[in-house]
N, C-alpha and C positions, 0 to 999 in steps of 0.2 A: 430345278428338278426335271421340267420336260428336258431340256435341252439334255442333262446327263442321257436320259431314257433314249433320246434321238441318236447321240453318237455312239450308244450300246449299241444300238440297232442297226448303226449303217453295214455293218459285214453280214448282215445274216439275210435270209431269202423271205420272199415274200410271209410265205407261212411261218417261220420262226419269228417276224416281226408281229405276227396276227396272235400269238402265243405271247411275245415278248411285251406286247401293249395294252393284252387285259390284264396284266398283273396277277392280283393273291385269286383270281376266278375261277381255277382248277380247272383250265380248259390243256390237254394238254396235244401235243405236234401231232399225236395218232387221232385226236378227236377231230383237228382241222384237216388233215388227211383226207378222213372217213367223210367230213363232211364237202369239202373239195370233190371229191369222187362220187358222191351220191350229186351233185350236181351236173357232173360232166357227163354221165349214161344214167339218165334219168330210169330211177326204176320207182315201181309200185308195188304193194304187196295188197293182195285182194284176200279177202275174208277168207278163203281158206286155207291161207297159208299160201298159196301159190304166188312166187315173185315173176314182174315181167320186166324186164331192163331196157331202154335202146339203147344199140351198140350203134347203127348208121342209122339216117335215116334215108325212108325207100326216094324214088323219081317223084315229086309234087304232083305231075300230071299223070303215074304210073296206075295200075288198075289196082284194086283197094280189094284182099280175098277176104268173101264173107260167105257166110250159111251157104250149102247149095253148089259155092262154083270149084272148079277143081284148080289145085292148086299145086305148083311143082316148088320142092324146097331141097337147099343143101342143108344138112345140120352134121352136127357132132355131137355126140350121148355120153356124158361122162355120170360118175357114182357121185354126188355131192359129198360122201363120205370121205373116198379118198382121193379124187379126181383122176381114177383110172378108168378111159374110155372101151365102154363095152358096145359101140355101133356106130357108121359114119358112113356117108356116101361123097366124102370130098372125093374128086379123081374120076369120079363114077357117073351115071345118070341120076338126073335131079326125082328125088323120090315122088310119084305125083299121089294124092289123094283127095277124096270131097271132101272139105270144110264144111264138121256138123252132122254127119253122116254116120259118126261113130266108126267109121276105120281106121283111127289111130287112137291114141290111149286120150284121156279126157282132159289131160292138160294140152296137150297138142289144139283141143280143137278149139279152147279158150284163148291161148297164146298165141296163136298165128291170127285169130281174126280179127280183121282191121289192117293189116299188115298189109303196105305196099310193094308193087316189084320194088326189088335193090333193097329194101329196109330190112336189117338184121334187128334180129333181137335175142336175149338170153332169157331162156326160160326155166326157172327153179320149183319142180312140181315135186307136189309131196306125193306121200306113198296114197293116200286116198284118189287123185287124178292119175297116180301111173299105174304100176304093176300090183298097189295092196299089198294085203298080207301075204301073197303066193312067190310076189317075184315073178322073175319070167328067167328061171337058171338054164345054165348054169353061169350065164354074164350076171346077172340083178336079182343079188339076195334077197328075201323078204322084206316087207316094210323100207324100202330103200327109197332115199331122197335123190333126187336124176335132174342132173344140168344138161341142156340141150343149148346149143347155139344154133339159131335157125335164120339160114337169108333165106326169102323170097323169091324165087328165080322166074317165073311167069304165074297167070291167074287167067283162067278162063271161063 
């Protein structure tokens, strides 16, 4: 019986054999997927809903932005709803602001901190860290859920 189960297996890829060798478990090729991919950009989801992902990680030895210091970033602002981008400064000057200061919206100041130069991350904030129930139109309807992909570009 294993040996049958081994020569099923030799044509298919890693992950259909990961599917093909738990058997009746109901685990199926999108659950090892999902769970393959939640390994490879580690993300967290923090009590208020707000997700934080790594996509790189920053310089080891690079400066670490926290409370207080001023902080230059590229990002891209997309609608979690339908992934059309309503702001982006790729091309352009790295956006600078205080980390903690309240000049950006209250996921921003969550997500970026701890953040090394070079360290990207994606950040999934719900409508109570970004715009609320107002939005900020006519790009970001009410109660709207907002992806940003933010690198780290300096820290001072």
């Amino acid at each position: 019986k294993n040996k049958k189960k081994t020569q099923e297996g030799e044509g298919l890829t890693s992950k259909e054999q990961a599917v093909s060798t738990t058997g009746d478990k109901g685990v199926s090729p999108a659950q090892v997927k999902k769970q393959t991919e939640a390994k490879s950009s580690q993300a967290r989801t923090l009590g208020n809903g707000m997700v934080i992902e790594e996509l790189a990680m920053g310089k080891p030895n690079g400066k670490k932005a926290s409370p207080g210091t001023q902080v230059s970033v590229r990002y891209i602002g997309k609608l979690q709803k339908n992934g059309k981008i309503f702001d982006s400064n790729v091309g352009r000057a790295p956006f600078k602001f205080r980390l903690g200061a309240g000049q950006v919206i209250q996921g921003w100041d969550v997500g970026v901190n701890g953040m090394r130069v070079g360290e990207k991350r994606r950040l999934t904030i719900p409508p109570a860290l970004g715009y609320g129930a107002k939005g900020a139109r006519p790009q970001i309807p009410p109660n709207s859920w907002l992806v940003f992909d933010v690198e780290v570009v300096d820290v001072r």
